[in-house]
KOLKOL-669197 format. One record per residue (C-alpha): residue number from 1; residue in three letters; x, y, z. Coordinates in pm, whole numbers, plus 50000, padded with zeros to 5 digits. Example, Ala and Ser with C-alpha at 12.3 -4.5 7.8 and 13.67 -1.06 7.14 Angstrom:
BEGIN
ATOM, nr, rest, x, y, z
ATOM, 1, ala, 51230, 49550, 50780 $
ATOM, 2, ser, 51367, 49894, 50714 $
END
This chain:
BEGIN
ATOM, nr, rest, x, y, z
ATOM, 1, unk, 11723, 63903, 13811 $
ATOM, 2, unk, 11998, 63747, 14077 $
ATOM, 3, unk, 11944, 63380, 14150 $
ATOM, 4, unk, 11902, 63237, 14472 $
ATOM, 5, unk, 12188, 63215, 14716 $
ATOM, 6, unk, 12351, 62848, 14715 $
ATOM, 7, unk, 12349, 62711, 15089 $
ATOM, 8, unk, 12693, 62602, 15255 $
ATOM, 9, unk, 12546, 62202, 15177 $
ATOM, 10, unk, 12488, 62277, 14788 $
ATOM, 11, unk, 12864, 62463, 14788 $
ATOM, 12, unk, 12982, 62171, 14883 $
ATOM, 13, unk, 12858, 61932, 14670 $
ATOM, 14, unk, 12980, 62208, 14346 $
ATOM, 15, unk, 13313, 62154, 14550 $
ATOM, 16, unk, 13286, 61781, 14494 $
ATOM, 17, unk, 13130, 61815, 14121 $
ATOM, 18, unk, 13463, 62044, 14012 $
ATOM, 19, unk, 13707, 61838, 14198 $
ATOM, 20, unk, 13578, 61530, 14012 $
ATOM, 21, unk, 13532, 61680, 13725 $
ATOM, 22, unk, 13896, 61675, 13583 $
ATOM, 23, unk, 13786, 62015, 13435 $
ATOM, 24, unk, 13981, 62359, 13604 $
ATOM, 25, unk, 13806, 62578, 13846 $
ATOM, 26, unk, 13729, 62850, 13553 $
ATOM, 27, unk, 13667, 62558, 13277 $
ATOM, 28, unk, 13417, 62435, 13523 $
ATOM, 29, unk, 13285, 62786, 13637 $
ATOM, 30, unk, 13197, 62879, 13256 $
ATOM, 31, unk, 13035, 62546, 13162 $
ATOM, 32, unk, 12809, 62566, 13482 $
ATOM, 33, unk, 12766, 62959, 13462 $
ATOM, 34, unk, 12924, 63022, 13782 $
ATOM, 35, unk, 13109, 63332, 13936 $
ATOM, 36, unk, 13461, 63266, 13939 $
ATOM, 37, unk, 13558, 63502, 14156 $
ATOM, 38, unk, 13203, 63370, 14406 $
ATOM, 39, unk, 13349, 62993, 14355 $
ATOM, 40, unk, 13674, 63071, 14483 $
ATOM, 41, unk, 13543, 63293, 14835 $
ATOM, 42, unk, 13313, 62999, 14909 $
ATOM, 43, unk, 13560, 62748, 14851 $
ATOM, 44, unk, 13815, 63003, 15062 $
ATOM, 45, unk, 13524, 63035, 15348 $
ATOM, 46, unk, 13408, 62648, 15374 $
ATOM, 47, unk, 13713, 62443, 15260 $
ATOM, 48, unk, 13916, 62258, 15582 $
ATOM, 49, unk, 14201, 62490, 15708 $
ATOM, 50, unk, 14519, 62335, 15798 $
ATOM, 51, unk, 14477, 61945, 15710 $
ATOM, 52, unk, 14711, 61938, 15379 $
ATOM, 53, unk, 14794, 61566, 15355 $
ATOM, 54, unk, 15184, 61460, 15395 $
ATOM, 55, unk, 15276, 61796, 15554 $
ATOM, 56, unk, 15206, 61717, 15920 $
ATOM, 57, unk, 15474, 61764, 16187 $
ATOM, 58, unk, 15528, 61494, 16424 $
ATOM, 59, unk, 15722, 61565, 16741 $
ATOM, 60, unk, 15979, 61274, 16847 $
ATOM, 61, unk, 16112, 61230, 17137 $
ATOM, 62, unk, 16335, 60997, 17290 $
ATOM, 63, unk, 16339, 60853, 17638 $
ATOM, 64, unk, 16581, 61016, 17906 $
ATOM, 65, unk, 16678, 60715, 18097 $
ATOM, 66, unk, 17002, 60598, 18163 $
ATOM, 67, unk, 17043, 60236, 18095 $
ATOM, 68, unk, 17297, 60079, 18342 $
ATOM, 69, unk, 17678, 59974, 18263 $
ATOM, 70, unk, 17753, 59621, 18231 $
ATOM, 71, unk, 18016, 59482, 18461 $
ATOM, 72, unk, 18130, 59125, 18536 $
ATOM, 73, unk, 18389, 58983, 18797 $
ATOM, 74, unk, 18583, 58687, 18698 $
ATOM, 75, unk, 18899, 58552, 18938 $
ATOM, 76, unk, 18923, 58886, 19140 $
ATOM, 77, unk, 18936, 59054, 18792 $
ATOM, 78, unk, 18610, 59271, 18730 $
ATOM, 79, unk, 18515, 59364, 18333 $
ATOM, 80, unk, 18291, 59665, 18319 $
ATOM, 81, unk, 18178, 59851, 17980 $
ATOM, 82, unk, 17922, 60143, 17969 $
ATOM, 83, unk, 17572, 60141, 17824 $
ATOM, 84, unk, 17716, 60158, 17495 $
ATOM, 85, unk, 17909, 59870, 17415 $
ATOM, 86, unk, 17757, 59604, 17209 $
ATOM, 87, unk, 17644, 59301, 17462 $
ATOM, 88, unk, 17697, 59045, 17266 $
ATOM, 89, unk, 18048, 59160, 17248 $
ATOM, 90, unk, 18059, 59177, 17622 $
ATOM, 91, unk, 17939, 58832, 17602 $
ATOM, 92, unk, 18183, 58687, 17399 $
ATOM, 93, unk, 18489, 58862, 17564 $
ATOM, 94, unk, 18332, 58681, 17932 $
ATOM, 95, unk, 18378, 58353, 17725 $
ATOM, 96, unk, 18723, 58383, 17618 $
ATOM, 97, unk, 18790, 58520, 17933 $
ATOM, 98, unk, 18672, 58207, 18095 $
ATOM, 99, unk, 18883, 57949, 17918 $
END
């Protein structure tokens, strides 16, 4: 006689019972007399699709603006340095420039 078909809710919970187990799908399947091959198509039919921890891609992207140069006039003489020069550099060649 074939027992009585295990609802999604009770799948689950064998789900739960094996993975906490420590014992191996089949090890677990023969202690509790279940299908192997009926385990594994449940678990394949209910188990989350798609959500394996640490393998998510994250799309980066960086900001297209254009920062502005720096420029500095001094005695009729004017300094001016793109975005990617180092201000306090800038900073420090104003200050020998001004002594």
């Amino acid at each position: 006689m074939k027992s009585k078909a295990r609802t999604k809710a009770q799948w689950l919970l064998i789900f739960d019972e094996q993975q906490n187990s420590g014992l191996s799908i089949k090890a677990f399947c023969e202690r509790h007399s279940i299908n192997l091959q009926t385990f594994r198509a449940r678990k394949s039919d209910w188990s989350p699709r798609g959500k394996k921890p640490g393998r998510a891609l994250v799309k980066i992207e960086t900001p297209k603006t254009k920062r502005a140069a720096i420029s500095c006039q001094f005695k009729g003489i004017e300094l001016a340095c793109n975005d990617s020069v180092n201000p306090q550099w800038f900073a420090d060649m104003i200050k020998a420039l001004a002594q």
